[in-house]
KEDREN-410828 format. One record per residue (C-alpha): z, y negated, x negated; residue number from 1. Coordinates in pm, 1 decimal, always signed. Each point is the difference from the previous one (the first is absolute). Example, Ala and Ser with C-alpha at 12.3 -4.5 7.8 and 13.67 -1.06 7.14 Angstrom:
2
[[+780.0 +450.0 -1230.0] 1]
[[-66.0 -344.0 -137.0] 2]
***
This chain:
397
[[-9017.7 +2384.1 +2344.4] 1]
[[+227.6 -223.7 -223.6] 2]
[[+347.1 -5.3 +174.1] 3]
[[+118.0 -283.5 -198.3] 4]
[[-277.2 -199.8 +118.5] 5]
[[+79.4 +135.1 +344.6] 6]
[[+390.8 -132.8 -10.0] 7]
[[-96.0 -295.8 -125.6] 8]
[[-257.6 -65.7 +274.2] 9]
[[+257.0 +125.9 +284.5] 10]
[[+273.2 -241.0 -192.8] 11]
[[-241.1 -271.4 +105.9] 12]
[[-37.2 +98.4 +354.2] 13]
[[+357.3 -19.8 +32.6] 14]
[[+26.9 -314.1 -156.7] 15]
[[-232.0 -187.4 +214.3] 16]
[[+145.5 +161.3 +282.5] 17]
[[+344.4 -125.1 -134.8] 18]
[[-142.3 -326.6 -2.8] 19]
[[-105.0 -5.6 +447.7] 20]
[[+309.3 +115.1 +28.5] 21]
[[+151.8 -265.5 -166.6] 22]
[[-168.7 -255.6 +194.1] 23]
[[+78.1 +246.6 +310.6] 24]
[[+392.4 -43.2 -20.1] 25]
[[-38.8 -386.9 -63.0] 26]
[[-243.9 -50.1 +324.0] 27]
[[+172.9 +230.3 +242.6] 28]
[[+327.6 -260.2 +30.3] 29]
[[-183.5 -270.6 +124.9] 30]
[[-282.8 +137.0 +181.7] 31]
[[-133.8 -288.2 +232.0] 32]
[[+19.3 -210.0 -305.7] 33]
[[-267.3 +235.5 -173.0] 34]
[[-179.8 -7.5 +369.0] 35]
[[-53.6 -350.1 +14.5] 36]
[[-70.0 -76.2 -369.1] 37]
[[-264.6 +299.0 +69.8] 38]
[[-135.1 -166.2 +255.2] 39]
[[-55.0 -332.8 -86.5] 40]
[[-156.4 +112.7 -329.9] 41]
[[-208.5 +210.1 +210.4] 42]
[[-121.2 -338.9 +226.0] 43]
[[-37.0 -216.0 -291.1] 44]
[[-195.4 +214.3 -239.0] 45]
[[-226.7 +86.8 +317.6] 46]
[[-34.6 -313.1 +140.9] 47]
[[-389.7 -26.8 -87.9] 48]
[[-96.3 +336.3 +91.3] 49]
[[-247.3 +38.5 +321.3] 50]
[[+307.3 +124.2 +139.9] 51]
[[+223.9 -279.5 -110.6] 52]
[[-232.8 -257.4 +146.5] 53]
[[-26.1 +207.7 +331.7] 54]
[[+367.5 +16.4 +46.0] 55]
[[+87.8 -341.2 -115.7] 56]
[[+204.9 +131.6 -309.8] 57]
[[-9.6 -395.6 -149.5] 58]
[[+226.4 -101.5 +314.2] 59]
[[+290.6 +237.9 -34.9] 60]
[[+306.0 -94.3 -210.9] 61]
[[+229.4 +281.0 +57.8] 62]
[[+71.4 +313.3 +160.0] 63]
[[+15.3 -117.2 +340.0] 64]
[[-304.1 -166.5 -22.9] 65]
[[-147.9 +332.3 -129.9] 66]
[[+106.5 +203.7 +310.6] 67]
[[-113.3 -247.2 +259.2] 68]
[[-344.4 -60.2 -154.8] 69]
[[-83.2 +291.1 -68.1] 70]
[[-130.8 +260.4 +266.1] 71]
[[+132.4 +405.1 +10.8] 72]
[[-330.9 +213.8 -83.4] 73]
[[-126.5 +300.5 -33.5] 74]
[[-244.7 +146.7 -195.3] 75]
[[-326.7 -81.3 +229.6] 76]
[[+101.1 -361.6 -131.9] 77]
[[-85.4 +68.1 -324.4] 78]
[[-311.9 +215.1 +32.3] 79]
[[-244.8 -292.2 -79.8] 80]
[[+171.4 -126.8 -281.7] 81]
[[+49.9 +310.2 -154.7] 82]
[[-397.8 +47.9 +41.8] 83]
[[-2.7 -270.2 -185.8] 84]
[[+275.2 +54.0 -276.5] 85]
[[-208.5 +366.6 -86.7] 86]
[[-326.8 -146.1 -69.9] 87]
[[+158.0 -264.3 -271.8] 88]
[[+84.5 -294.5 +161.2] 89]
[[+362.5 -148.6 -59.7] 90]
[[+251.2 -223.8 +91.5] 91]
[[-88.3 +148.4 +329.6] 92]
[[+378.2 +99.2 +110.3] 93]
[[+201.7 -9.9 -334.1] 94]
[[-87.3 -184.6 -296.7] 95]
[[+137.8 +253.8 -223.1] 96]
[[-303.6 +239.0 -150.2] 97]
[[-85.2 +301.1 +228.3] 98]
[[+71.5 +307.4 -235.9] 99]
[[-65.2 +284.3 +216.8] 100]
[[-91.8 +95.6 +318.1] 101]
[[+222.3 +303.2 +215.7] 102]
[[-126.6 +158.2 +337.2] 103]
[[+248.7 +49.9 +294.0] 104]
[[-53.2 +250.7 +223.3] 105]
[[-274.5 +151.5 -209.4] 106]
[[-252.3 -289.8 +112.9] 107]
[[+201.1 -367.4 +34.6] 108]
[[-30.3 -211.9 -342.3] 109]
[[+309.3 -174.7 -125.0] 110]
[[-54.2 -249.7 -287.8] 111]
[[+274.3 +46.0 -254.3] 112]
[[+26.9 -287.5 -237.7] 113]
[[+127.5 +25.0 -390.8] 114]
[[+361.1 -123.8 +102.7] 115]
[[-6.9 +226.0 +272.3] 116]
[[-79.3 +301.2 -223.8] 117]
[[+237.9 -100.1 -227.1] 118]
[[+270.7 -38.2 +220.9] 119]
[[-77.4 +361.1 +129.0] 120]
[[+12.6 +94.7 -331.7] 121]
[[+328.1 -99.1 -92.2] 122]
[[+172.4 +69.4 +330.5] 123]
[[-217.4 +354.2 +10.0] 124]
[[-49.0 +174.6 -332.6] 125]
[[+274.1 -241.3 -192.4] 126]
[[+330.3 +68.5 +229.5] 127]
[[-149.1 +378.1 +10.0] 128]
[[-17.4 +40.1 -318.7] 129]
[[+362.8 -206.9 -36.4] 130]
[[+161.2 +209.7 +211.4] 131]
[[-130.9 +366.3 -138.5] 132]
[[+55.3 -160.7 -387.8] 133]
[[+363.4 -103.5 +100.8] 134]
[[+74.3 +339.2 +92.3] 135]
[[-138.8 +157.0 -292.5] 136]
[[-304.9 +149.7 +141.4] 137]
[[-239.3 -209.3 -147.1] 138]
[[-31.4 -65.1 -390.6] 139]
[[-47.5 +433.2 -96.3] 140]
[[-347.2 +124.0 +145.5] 141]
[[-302.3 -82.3 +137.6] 142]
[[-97.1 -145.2 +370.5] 143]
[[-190.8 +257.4 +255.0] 144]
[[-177.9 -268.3 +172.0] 145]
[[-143.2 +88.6 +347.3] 146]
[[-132.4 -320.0 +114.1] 147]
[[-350.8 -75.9 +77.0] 148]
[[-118.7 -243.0 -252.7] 149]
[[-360.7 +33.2 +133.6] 150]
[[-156.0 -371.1 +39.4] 151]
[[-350.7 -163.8 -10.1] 152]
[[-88.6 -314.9 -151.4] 153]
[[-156.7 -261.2 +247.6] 154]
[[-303.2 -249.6 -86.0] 155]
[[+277.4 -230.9 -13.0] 156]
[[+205.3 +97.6 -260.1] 157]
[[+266.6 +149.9 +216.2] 158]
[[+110.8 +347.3 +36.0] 159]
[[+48.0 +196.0 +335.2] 160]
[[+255.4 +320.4 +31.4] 161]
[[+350.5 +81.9 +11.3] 162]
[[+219.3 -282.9 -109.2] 163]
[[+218.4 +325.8 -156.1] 164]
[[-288.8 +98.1 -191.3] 165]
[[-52.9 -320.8 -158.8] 166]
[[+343.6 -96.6 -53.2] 167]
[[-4.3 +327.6 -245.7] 168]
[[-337.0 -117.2 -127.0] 169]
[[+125.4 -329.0 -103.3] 170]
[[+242.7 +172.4 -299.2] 171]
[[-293.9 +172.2 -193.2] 172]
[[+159.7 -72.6 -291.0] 173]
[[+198.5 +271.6 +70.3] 174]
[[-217.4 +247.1 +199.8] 175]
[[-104.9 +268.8 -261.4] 176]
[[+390.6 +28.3 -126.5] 177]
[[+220.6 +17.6 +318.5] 178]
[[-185.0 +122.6 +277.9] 179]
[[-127.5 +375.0 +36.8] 180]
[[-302.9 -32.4 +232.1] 181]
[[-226.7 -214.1 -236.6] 182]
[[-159.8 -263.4 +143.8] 183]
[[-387.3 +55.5 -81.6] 184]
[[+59.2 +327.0 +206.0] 185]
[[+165.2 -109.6 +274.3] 186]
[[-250.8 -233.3 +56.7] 187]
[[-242.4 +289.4 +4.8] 188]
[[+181.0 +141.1 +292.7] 189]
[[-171.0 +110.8 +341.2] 190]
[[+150.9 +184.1 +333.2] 191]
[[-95.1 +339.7 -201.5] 192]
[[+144.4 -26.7 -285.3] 193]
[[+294.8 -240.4 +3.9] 194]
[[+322.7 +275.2 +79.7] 195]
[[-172.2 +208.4 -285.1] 196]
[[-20.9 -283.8 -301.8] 197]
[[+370.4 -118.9 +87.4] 198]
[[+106.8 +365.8 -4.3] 199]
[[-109.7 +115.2 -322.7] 200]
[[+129.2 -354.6 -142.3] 201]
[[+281.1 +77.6 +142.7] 202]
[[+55.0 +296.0 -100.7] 203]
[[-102.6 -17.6 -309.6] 204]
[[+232.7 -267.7 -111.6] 205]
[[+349.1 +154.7 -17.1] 206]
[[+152.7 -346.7 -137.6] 207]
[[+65.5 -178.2 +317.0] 208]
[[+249.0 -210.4 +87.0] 209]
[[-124.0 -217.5 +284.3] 210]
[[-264.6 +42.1 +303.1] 211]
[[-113.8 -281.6 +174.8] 212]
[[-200.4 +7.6 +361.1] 213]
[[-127.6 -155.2 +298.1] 214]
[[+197.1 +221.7 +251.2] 215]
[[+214.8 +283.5 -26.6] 216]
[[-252.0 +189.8 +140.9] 217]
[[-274.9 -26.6 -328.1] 218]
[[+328.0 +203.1 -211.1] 219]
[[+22.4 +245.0 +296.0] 220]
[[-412.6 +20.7 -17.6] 221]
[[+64.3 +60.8 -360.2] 222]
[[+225.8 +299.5 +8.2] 223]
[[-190.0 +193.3 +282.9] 224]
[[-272.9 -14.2 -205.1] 225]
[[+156.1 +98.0 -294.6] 226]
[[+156.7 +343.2 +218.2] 227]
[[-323.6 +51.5 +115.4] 228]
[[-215.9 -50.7 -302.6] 229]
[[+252.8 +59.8 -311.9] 230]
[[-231.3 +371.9 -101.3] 231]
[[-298.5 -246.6 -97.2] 232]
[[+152.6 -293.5 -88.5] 233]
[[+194.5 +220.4 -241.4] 234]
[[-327.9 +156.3 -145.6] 235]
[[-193.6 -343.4 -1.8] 236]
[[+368.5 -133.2 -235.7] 237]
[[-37.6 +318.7 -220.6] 238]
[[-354.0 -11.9 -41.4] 239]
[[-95.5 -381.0 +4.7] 240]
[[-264.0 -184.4 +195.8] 241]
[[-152.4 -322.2 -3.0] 242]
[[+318.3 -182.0 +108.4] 243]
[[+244.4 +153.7 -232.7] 244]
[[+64.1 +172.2 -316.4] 245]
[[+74.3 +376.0 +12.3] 246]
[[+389.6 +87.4 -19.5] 247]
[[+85.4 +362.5 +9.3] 248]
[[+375.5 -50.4 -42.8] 249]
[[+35.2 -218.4 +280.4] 250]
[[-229.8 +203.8 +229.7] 251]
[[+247.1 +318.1 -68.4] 252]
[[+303.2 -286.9 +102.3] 253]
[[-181.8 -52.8 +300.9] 254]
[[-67.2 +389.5 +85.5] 255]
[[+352.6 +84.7 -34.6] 256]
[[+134.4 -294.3 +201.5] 257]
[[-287.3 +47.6 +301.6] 258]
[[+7.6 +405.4 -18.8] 259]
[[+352.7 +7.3 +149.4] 260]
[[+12.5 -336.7 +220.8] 261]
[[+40.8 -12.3 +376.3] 262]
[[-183.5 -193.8 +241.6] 263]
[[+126.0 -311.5 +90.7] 264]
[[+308.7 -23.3 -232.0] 265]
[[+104.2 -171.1 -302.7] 266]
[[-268.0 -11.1 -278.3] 267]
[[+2.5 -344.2 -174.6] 268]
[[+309.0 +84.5 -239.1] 269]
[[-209.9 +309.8 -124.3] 270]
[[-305.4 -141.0 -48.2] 271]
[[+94.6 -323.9 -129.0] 272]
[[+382.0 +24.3 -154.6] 273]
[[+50.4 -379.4 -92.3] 274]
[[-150.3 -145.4 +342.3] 275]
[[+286.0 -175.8 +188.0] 276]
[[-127.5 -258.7 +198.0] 277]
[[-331.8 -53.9 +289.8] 278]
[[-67.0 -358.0 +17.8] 279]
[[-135.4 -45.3 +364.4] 280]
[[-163.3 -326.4 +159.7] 281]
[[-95.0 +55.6 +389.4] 282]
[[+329.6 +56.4 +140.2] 283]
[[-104.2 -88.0 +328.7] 284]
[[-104.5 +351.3 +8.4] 285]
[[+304.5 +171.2 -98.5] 286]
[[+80.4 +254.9 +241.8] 287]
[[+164.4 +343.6 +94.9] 288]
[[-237.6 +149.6 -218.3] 289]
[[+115.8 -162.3 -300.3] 290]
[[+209.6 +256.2 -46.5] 291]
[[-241.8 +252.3 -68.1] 292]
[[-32.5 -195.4 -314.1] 293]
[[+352.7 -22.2 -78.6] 294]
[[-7.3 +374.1 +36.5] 295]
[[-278.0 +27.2 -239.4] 296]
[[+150.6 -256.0 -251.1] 297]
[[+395.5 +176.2 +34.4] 298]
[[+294.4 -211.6 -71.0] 299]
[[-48.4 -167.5 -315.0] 300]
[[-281.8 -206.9 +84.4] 301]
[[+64.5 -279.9 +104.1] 302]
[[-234.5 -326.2 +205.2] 303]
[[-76.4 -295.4 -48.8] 304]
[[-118.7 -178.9 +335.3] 305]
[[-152.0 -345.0 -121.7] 306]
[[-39.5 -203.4 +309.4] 307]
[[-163.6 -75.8 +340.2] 308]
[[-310.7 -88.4 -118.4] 309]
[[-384.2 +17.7 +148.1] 310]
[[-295.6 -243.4 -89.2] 311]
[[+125.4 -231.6 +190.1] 312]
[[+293.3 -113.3 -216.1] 313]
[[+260.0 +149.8 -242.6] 314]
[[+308.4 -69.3 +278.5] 315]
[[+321.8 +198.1 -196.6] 316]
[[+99.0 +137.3 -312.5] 317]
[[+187.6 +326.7 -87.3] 318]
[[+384.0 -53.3 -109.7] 319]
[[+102.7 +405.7 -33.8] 320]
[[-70.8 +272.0 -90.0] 321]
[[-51.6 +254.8 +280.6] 322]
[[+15.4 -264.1 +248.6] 323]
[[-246.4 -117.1 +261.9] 324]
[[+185.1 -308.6 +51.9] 325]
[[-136.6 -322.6 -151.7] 326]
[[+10.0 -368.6 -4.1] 327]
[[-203.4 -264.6 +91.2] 328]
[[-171.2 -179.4 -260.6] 329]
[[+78.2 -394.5 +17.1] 330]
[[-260.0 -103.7 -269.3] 331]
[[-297.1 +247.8 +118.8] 332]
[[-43.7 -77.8 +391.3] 333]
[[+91.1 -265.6 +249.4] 334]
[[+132.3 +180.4 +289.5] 335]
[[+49.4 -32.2 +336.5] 336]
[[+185.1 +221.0 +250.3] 337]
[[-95.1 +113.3 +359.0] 338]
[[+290.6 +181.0 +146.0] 339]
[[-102.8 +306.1 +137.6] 340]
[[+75.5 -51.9 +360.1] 341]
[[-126.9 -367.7 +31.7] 342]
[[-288.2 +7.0 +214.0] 343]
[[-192.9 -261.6 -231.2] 344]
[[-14.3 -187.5 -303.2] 345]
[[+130.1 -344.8 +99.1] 346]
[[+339.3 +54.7 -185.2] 347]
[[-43.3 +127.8 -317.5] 348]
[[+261.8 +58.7 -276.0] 349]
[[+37.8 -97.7 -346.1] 350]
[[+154.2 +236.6 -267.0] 351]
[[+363.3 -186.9 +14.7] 352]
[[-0.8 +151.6 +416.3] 353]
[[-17.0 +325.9 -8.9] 354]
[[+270.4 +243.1 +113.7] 355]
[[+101.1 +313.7 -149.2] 356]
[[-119.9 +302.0 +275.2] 357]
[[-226.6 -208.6 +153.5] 358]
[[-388.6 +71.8 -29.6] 359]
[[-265.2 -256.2 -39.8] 360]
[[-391.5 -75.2 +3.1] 361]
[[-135.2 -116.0 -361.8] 362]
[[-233.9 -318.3 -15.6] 363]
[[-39.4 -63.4 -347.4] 364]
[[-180.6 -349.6 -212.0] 365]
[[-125.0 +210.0 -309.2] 366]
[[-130.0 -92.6 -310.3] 367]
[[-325.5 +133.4 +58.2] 368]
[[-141.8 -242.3 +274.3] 369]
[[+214.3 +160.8 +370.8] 370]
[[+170.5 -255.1 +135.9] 371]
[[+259.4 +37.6 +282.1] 372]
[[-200.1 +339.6 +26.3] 373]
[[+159.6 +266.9 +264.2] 374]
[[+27.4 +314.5 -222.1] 375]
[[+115.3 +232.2 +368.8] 376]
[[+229.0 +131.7 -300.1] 377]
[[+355.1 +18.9 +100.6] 378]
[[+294.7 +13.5 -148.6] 379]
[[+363.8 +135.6 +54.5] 380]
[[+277.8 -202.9 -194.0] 381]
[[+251.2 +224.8 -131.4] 382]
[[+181.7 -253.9 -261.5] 383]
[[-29.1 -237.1 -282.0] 384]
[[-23.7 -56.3 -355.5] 385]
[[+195.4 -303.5 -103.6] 386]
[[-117.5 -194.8 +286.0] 387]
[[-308.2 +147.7 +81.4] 388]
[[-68.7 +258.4 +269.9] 389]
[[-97.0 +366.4 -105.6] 390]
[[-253.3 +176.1 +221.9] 391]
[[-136.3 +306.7 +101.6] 392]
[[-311.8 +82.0 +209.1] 393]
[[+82.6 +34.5 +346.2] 394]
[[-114.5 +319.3 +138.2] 395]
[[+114.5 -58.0 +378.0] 396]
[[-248.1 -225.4 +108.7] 397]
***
């Protein structure tokens, strides 16, 4: 491990992370000017898709064109094109290339095109990364990643998985310096075996200064494990394996550390000294049991919550640390707004409507190919960024 190569490759992170957020503050004044200039780039550039032609893109000539042409959906609408879209045909609902494909619900495909993984990218991982490198968490250590990157390739050229997993994939430049679970293992990973390789990564990596995960629960997962397992894993570090080189010193670290812990209470400080910050990404599922974690991770560790995201659409952007709120994305989405108690969808709201303490049903014009598509996502307004509304998930539905 080469920490100068390590700073220099979190310096970068930040940077690019700088940059979103740079383009963040500018967009977030003005949002329904970003809306409709995202829109109409949208109709043009997909007027000749099957789509398009279907929906009579050519005829509309500005937003309220859009809205009345265009029909709400959901995702039955899309089933056949998306049939389609996986076995290699395009310009079938977006004319921009299909990248990857994600699964919703475990079995539902959701076509996610190269501006849409880019945009989850730099709204995602970028802001993240932002946010933790701002603070000082970032540039020091290495990244526990604890994200599925599992994926297959498709006859098509495409590849199927976690959108996570191949946002991390995408940086492989940087895979073998920054992040502790390499890559050509974790793609070796089954349901046996998974907790184990993570843990003796892990562990065996004292330099860490970032950890990165799907949900909170895959760092609680983590340190169980690590309570319950910690005599072998400790052996399997001071004796070396097929995985790792053998490290007596850092087994004995270990030993003492584990030999006097408790169940259930702070560990991460012990076991990794310069760790300070948990990126997490589903914060829909943030609950009363997050604070298990916190328990775990003590007071100086601090979380990063990127967004409201899903494969659906990137729909907000993290703005603080240790903060669940965050704002809408003008550039990334179109939105529309049910309001919670209206009994249909025949008056939606634009971005510019919303009121703060009021909760609303997403319908979102992605850049992926959903248009006008009802997301049954809702959201509670709690304030605004410049003059765009900040959001959490509304749990009181």
């Amino acid at each position: 491990m080469d920490e100068k190569v390590i700073k220099i490759i979190n310096e970068a992170r930040w940077t690019d992370g700088q940059k979103v957020r740079n383009r963040l503050e500018d967009i977030t004044y003005n949002p329904m000017r970003s809306q409709e200039e995202f829109v109409m780039r949208l109709v043009r550039e997909n007027a000749k898709t099957k789509y398009g032609h279907a929906n009579h893109f050519e005829s509309i000539r500005n937003l309220e064109d859009f809205r009345r042409t265009l029909p709400l959906t959901t995702y039955d609408d899309y089933s056949p094109y998306i049939e389609q879209i996986v076995n290699g045909e395009r310009n079938i609902l977006t004319a921009y290339l299909t990248e990857h494909i994600s699964t919703l619900d475990g079995y539902r495909k959701l076509p996610q095109s190269r501006w849409g993984v880019q945009t989850s990218n730099d709204y995602g991982f970028c802001s993240g990364f932002y946010i933790a490198g701002n603070h000082g968490y970032l540039t020091d250590g290495m990244t526990l990643n604890l994200i599925d990157i599992n994926s297959e390739h498709l006859p098509a050229g495409m590849t199927i998985g976690s959108l996570l997993g191949k946002l991390l994939m995408k940086r492989d430049v940087n895979n073998d310096w920054v992040y502790v679970i390499p890559f050509n293992v974790a793609n070796l990973f089954d349901k046996t075996n998974t907790l184990y390789l993570q843990a003796l990564f892990a562990l065996k990596q004292k330099n860490i200064s970032l950890a990165i995960c799907e949900q909170y629960i895959n760092m609680v997962e983590l340190l169980r494990y690590i309570e319950k397992h910690w005599p072998q894993l400790t052996e399997d570090i001071e004796r070396g394996n097929q995985y790792i080189q053998p490290d007596a010193e850092r087994a004995d670290a270990i030993r003492e550390i584990m030999e006097t812990h408790q169940i259930g209470t702070q560990i991460v400080e012990q076991l990794w000294p310069g760790l300070h910050c948990v990126m997490v990404y589903d914060v829909d599922n943030l609950s009363a049991s997050f604070e298990l974690l916190r328990t775990y991770c003590g007071s100086k560790v601090h979380f990063v919550f990127t967004g409201i995201s899903s494969p659906e659409g990137t729909f907000t952007t993290t703005l603080n640390l240790d903060d669940p709120q965050t704002v809408l994305i003008p550039d990334s989405v179109f939105y529309e707004f049910k309001p919670k108690e209206a009994k249909d969808y025949n008056q939606l709201l634009t971005i510019d409507q919303l009121e703060i303490g009021r909760s609303y049903e997403l319908v979102v014009t992605t850049l992926s190919g959903l248009y006008r598509y009802k997301t049954r996502k809702t959201f509670l307004v709690v304030g605004r960024y410049h003059d765009t509304p900040t959001v959490i998930i509304d749990k009181d539905k």
